[in-house]
C-alpha positions, 0 to 999 in steps of 0.5 A: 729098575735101576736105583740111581741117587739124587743129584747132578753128576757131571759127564765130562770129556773132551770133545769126541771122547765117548761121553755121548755113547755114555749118555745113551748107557745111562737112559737106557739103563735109567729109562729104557725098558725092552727097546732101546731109548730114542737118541734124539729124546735123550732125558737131559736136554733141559740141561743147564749149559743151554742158553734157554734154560740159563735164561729162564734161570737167572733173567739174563741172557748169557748173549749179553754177557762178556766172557768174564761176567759169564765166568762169574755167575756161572759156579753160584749158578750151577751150585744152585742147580744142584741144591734143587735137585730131588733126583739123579741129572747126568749132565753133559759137559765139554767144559774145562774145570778151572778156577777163576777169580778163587771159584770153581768154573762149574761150582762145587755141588755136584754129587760126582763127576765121570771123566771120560778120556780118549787117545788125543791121537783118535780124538783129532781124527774124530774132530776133523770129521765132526767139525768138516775141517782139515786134521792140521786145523784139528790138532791146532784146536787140541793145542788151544789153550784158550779156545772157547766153545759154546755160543748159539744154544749153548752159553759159551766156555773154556775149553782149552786144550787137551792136556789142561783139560784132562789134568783140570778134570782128574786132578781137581778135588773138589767133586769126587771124579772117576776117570774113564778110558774110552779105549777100555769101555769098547774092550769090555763095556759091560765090565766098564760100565758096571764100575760107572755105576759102583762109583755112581752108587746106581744099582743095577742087576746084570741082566739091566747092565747087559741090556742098557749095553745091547741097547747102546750099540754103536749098530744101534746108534748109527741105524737110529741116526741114519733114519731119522737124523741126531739133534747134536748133529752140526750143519752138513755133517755127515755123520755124529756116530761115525766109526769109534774105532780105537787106534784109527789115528795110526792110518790117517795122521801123518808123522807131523801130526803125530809127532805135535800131539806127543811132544804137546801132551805126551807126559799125559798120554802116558800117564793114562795109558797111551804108548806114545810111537817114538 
């Protein structure tokens, strides 16, 4: 069995950027034995973004809070999640990593943190499907510098743009961050996740490596997904696990759309990775 360390690792991404397959790569590496995990018993759904588990934590209901009041409480409580952490909590977050008022938005205790990035272009191809809206109002979204998420089980959050999300994230130097194309994790996953873990300090043989990766195939995801549905799914969404596909963006987006997202966050794309078309 995999040797992973204490405490909490924050999985950050923009939305529809890979962090969920990850998710699944880890508990089946971490937890998974001969079969592969069950997606919708993922072992971090008691995870401190929910609005439950803020509640039980701190004896206020984030519902009643206004947006500055949340961005206050929120870096003592999650630097007080981590100090009570005895073993490993990989966290999900869509969250924008800020400063606000001199603190940082999600604190500064967390052992590491694994950033993952996708091709903005797919993303917005992604998020019109996941969120059953047209690509104009997707890459509207991408371009929102003050666009909140969360709410209902989820407290609610910065998100920003897409940009600003990236740079907030990889720039920041208060939690050790590893930055992680989505694009070179489905060219080689086992290679990809195998530096995941170095830079996590999780020990692991080759032979767990290849299994966790077997186990989280996106075959595999979508076969479980279509027979017994996915908990993250959203109302009347057709799929979660749709097509993954890298550079799905070049038969779907029209030029205009192109064209935002490269003038908007070109010096980004290119920056990691991402050739732009003109």
């Amino acid at each position: 069995m995999a040797t992973v360390p204490p405490g909490l690792v924050w999985l950050a991404s923009y939305p529809k950027s890979g962090n969920t397959w990850v998710r699944v790569l880890l508990s089946n590496l971490t937890v998974g034995g001969n079969a592969p995990v069950d997606i919708n018993k993922l072992p971090d759904d008691d995870n401190p973004m929910g609005r439950r588990r803020f509640t039980d934590d701190t004896l206020v209901d984030p519902g009643l809070l206004d947006r500055r009041e949340l961005e206050r409480m929120r870096p003592a409580y999650h630097d007080f999640i981590a100090a009570q952490l005895t073993t490993a909590f990989f966290c999900k977050t869509h969250d924008r990593f800020s400063n606000r008022d001199g603190a940082p938005s999600l604190g500064s205790a967390a052992r590491a943190a694994l950033y993952l990035l996708r091709d903005p272009r797919d993303v917005a191809v992604s998020l019109s499907h996941h969120f059953n809206q047209s690509l104009d109002a997707a890459v509207a979204m991408m371009g929102d510098g003050e666009q909140i998420f969360g709410g209902g089980r989820q407290i609610r959050y910065l998100l920003g743009d897409w940009g600003c999300h990236v740079t907030g994230w990889i720039e920041q130097r208060l939690i050790p961050v590893k930055a992680v194309r989505y694009e070179d994790l489905r060219v080689d996953p086992a290679a990809c996740f195998a530096d995941i873990l170095a830079f996590l300090g999780v020990t692991a043989t080759d032979e767990e490596i290849r299994r966790a990766v077997g186990h989280s195939d996106l075959a595999e995801l979508q076969r479980q997904e279509a027979a017994r549905g996915f908990v993250e799914s959203l109302p009347g969404q057709e799929r979660f696990f749709r097509s993954g596909r890298v550079g799905e963006w070049r038969e779907v987006l029209a030029p205009r759309h192109v064209a935002t997202i490269e003038g908007r966050f070109g010096g980004v794309m290119e920056r990691w990775g991402y050739t732009l078309s003109a």
